[in-house]
N, C-alpha and C positions, 0 to 999 in steps of 0.2 A: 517395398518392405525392407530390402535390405539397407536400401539409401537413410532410411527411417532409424534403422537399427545404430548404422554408424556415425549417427547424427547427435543420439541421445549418450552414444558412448565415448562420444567426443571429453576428451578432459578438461577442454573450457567449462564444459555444463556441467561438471563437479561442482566449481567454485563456486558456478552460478548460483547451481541448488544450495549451497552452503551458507551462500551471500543470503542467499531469501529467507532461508533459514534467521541468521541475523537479522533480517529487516521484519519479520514476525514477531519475534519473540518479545519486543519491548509491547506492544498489545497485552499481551499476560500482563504483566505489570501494570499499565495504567490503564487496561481493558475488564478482560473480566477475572482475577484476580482481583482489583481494586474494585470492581463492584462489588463483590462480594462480601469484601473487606467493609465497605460502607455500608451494605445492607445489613452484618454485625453489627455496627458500630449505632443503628437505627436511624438511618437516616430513609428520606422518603422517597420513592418512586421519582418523582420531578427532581428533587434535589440531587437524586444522583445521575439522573439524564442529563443535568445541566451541568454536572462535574465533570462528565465525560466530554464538555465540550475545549477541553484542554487541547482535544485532535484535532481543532481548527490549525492549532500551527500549522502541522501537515497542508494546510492550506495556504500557506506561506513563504514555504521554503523555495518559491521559483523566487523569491527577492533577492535572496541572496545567493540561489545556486550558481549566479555566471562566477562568480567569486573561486565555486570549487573547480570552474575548469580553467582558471587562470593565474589564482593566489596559488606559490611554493612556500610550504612550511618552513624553517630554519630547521636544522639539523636532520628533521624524518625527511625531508625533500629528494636525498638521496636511494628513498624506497621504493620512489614511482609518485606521479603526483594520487592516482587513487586510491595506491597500496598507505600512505602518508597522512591524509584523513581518513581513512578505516578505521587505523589505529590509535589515533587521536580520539577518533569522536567515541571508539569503543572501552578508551579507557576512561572517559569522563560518564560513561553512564554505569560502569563499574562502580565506579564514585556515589554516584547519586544513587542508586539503589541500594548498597550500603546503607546511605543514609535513612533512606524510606524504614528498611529495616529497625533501624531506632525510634520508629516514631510510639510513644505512648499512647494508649486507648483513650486517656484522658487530656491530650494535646493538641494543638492549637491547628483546626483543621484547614487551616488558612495556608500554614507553614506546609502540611500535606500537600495540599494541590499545589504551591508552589515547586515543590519539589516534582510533582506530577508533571508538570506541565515545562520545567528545566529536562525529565528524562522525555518529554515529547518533543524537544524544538532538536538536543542530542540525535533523537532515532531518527528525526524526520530530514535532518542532514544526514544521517546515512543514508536515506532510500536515496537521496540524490546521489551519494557516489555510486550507490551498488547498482542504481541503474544506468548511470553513466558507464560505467564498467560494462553491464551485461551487451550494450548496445556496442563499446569501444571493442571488445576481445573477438567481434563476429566482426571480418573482413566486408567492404561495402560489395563487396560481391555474391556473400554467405546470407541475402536476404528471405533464403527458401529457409534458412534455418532460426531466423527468427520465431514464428509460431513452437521451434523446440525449446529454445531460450527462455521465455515466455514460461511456458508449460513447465517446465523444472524450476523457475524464479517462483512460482506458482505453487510445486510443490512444495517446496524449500520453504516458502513463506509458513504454509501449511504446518507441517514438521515444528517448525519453531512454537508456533503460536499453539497449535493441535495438544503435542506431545508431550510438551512441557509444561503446558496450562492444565493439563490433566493431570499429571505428577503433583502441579501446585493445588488442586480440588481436592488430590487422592489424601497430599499432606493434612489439607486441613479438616478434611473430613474425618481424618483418622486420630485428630489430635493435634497435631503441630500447631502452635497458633504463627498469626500471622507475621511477629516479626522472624519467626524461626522459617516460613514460607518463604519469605523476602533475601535472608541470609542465603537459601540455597538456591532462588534465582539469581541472584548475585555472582555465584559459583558457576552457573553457566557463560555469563560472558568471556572468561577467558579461552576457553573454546572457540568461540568468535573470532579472536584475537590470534589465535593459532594459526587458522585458515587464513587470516589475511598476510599473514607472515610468508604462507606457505604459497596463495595465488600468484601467477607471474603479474606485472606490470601490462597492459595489450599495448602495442606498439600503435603511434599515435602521428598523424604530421600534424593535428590539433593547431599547436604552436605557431609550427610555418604559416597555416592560412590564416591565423589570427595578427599573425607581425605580421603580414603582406596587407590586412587591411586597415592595422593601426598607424599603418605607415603611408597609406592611402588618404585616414583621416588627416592626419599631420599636416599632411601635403594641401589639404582641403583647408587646413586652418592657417596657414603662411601667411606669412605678410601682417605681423604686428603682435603684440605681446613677445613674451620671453619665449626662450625657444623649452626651458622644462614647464611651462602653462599652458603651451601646446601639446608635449608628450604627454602629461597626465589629462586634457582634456579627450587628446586622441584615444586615450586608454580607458578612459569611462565609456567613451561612443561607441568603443569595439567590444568592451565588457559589457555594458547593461542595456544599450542600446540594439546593436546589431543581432545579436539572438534576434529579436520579437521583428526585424526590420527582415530579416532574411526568411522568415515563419510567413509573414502575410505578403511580402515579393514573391514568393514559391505559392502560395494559394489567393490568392487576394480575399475580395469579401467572403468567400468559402470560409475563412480562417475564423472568423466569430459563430457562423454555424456550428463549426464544428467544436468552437470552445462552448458550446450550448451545449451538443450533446454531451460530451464531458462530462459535464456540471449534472446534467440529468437522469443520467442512465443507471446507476446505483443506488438511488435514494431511495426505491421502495425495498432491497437488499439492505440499505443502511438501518431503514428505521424495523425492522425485523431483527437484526441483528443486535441492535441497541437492545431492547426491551428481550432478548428470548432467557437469560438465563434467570432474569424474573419470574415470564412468562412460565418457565419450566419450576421453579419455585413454588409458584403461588397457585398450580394446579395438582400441587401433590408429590413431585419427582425428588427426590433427595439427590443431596451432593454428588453421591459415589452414582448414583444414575446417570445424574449430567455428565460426568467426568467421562463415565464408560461410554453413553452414546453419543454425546454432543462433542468431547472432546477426542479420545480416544480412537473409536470409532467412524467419526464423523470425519478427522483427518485424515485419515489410512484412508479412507476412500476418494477423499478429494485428494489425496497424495497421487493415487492410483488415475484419478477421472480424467485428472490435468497431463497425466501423459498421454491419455489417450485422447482428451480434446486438443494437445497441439499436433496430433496428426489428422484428426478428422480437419480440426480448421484448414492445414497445408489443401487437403483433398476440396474442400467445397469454397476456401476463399475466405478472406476476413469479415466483408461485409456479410456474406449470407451466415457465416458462424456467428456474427454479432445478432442479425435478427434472429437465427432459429434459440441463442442463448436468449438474451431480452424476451421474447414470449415464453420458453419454458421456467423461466427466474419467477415471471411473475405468475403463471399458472402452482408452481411449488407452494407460493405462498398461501395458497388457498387449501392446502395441505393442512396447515397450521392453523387455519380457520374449526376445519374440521376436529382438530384433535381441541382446540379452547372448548368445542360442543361437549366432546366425547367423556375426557378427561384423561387421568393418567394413566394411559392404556403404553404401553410400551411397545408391543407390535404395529402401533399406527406410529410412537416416537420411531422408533427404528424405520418407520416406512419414510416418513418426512426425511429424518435425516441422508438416508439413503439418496432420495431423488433432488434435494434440497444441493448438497454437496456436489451431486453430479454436475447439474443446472448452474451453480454457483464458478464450477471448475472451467464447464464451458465457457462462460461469458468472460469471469476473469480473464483464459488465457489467450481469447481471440479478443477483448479490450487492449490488455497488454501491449499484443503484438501488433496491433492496428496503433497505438499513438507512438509505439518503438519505429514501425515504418515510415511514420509523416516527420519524425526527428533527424534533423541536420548530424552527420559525423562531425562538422566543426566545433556545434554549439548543443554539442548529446545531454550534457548534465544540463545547461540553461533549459534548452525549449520540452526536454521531456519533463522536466521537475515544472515546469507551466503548467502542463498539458495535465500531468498526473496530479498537481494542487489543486485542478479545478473539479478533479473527480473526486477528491478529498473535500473540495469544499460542500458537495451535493453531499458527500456521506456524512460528514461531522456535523457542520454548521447547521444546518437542516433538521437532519437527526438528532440534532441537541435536544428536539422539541416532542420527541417519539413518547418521554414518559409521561410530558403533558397531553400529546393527544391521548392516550390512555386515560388519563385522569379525566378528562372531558367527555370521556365515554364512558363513564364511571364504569371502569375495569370490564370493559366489554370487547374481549380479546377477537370473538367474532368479526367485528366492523373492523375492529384496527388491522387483523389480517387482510381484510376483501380491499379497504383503501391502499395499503402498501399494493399488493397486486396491481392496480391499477395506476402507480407512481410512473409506469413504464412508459406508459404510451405514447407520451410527448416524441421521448428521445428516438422512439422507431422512426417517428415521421421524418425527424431531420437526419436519420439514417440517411433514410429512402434519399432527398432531397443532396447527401455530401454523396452517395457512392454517381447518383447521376452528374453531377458537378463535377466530378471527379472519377469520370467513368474511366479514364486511361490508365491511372492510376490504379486501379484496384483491379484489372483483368487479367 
């Protein structure tokens, strides 16, 4: 317990939480703030499922993450390579949401999701540094305290997305319209901006092993062309290449398994979460309801679950924390089944949210911390931002399609809960299948 205690009060796991915080809060924005904003504006069920599919970038961002652990910025360079895009990418979504702010009711909704979808490619090169960071600032000998990591990155996400999304519900419920919403999430990033000013740099030999093997490549390439068509060849092999070459050298055929589970394991969580502030809508609950128990509420205890699920995870293990999460995620959901019967009973909202958050908190932060342990220290921002676009790709790309199944059930929120519940089941099997492949690994 005590080990536990001076784990989470480690000051690394300040920034950490702070960072997550950051990597949350643009979800307000192009999440459910902006659904809500769209449901005003009368648009329909599908057509705003399919707007949300701006988050596919998040499914992208391993293209160009080897970039952020190797590109120095000109003048911020001197901040630390992750401290130097923080503050970069935090001041351009400053920028952009400004702009959202301007957009009229009666304005071209095209220019909108463009805008949506420039502050989604923004945050989703944050999550690369910020996890590149969370992974970089814990020493490769500090692997007990990953699952802490994790768990306050968890929080932290929580906080942003939770508490400030709530504030924006609270606004608009109360009156604010929506560019006046936008204007004071705006007002939060520079908070963001503070804390990265304020993180130390994690101390890194990143660099050395990457010149040791671009210098390896070169040597591989001698003997004909110019000797800079060699450097810059060597330096794409050792930037885009070697990540993904050094990933399946350390696992072999294991390594597509397990970008299977990835891809799998959130999607019945994804498409639950796309459709619930509909869902809670169109069954009766008013704004200042959602705000109070889905947001408000719902965060504070997933703020809370995730400190306590990255200690149970340390105590039972990553894999058995990932199956006992994966089967309560998708038993929750049938929570939600019950309440579409019921209706707008608030003791059952409060009950879902309640065990919803917990189940959620769980799996989150033993996911987390299980693709943070299979990620190389040399190439932390490339192969986690892989690893982590592929579980983005099952939640967005996927779940683009959540308010079309809806429609196809002609608003028959019963079925759409019992099938998400059952979205899980694939991913347990090739659990089961990568911890036995990988049984040394995970004891």
């Amino acid at each position: 317990m005590k080990k536990i205690i001076t784990t989470y009060f480690d000051r690394r796991m300040a920034f950490i939480f702070f960072n997550g915080a950051a990597s949350g809060f643009p979800w307000v924005v192009i999440g459910s703030a902006m659904t809500l904003w769209l449901k005003d504006l009368g648009l329909t069920r599908t057509a705003i499922g399919f707007f949300g599919s701006v988050f596919a970038v998040y499914s992208l961002n391993w293209m160009w993450a080897p970039l952020l652990d190797r590109v120095r910025l000109p003048l911020l360079a001197r901040l630390g390579q992750r401290r130097s895009w923080l503050l970069l990418l935090q001041a351009l979504m400053l920028l952009l949401i400004l702009a959202m702010s301007r957009f009229d009711a009666g304005g071209s909704l095209v220019f909108l999701s463009l805008l949506a979808l420039s502050v989604a490619s923004v945050s989703a090169t944050q999550d690369v540094v910020i996890d590149a960071y969370r992974i970089d600032v814990l020493a490769r000998g500090e692997t007990d305290k990953l699952p802490a990591g994790a768990a306050l990155a968890t929080a932290g996400w929580w906080s942003g997305y939770g508490f400030i999304g709530a504030a924006a519900l609270y606004f608009s419920d109360f009156g604010m319209s929506w560019n006046g919403v936008y204007v004071f999430l705006a007002m939060c990033v520079p908070l963001f901006m503070l804390n990265t000013l304020l993180l130390r740099e994690p101390r890194s030999a990143r660099f050395e092993a990457q010149r040791e093997i671009q210098d390896a490549y070169e040597n591989m390439l001698g003997g004909g062309g110019g000797h800079m068509w060699r450097r810059f060849a060597a330096w794409c092999l050792t930037t885009l290449f070697q990540p993904i070459r050094d990933f399946f050298s350390r696992f072999g055929a294991v390594a597509l398994l397990i970008f299977l589970f990835i891809v799998f394991f959130k999607i019945g969580e994804a498409f639950l979460g796309r459709m619930s502030l509909l869902f809670y809508k169109e069954i009766g609950f008013t704004s200042a309801e959602i705000a109070t128990y889905s947001k408000l509420v719902g965060s504070t205890l997933t703020i809370a679950f995730s400190i306590v699920a990255g200690a149970i995870t340390v105590h039972f293990g990553l894999v058995r924390g990932l199956m006992v999460g994966g089967i309560s995620m998708a038993a929750t959901n049938l929570i939600f089944a019950y309440m579409a019967a019921t209706g707008p009973d608030t003791t059952v909202f409060a009950t879902a949210i309640f065990l919803d958050n917990f189940t959620s908190a769980f799996s989150t932060v033993a996911f987390v911390a299980f693709i943070s342990h299979l990620t190389s220290r040399t190439y932390s921002a490339s192969q986690y931002a892989l690893m982590a676009s592929l579980g983005n790709f099952g939640r967005t790309l996927f779940a683009g399609g959540s308010g079309w199944l809806v429609d196809s059930l002609d608003g028959d929120w019963v079925v759409f809960f019992v099938i998400t519940a059952l979205m899980v089941a694939p991913s347990l099997l090739m659990l089961y299948w990568i911890a036995k492949k990988l049984r040394g690994m995970f004891a």
